[in-house]
N, C-alpha and C positions, 0 to 999 in steps of 0.2 A: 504494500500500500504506500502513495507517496504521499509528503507532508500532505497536498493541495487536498488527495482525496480525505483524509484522516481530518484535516480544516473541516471541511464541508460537513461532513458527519458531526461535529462536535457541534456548529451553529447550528444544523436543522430540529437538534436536542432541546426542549423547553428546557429550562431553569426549573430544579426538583420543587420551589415553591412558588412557580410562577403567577401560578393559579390555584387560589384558594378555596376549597371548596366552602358551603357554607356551614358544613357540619365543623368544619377546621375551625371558620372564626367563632360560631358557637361555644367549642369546646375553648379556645383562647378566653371569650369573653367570661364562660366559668370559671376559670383558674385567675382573671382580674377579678371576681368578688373572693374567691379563697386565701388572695396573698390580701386583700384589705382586710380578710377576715384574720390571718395571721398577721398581721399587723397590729392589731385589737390584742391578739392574746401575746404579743411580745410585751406590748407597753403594761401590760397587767403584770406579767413576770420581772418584768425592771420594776415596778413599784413593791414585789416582796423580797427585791433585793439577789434576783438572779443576774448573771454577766449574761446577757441576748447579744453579742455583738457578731459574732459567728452567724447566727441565725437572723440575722439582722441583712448582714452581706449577702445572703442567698435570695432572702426576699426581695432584697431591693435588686439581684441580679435577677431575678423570676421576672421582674413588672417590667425590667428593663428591655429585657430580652422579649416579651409579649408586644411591648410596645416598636421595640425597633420591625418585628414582624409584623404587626399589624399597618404599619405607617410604609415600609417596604413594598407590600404587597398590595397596595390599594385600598386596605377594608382599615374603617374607621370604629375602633372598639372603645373608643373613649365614652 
């Protein structure tokens, strides 16, 4: 195969999340009320005096990472 054919084959490939189905943003917009809802119970665990900073970093990588896909992809979860 040469580079040209091997090019051509790689563009006519969608992008694996080009196309969002609606079940996809659905299931996104579920997991944005689960990390507010973990959100909730982190600040409850910092007020009896647990360290949440670990768990803190994941959540806010969760919302980040939902939002950079939803904002990527066209669909507006906000």
């Amino acid at each position: 195969m040469t580079d040209a054919m091997a090019k051509a084959q790689t563009v006519s490939q969608p992008a694996p999340l080009s196309d969002l189905r609606q079940e996809a943003v659905d299931h996104l917009n579920a997991i944005g009320v689960e990390l507010t809802e973990a959100e909730k119970d982190l600040e409850a665990l910092e007020k009896i005096g647990h360290d949440v900073s670990r768990l803190r970093e994941r959540v806010e990588w969760g919302k980040n990472a939902r939002k950079i896909i939803l904002e990527r992809f066209g669909k507006n979860g906000d």
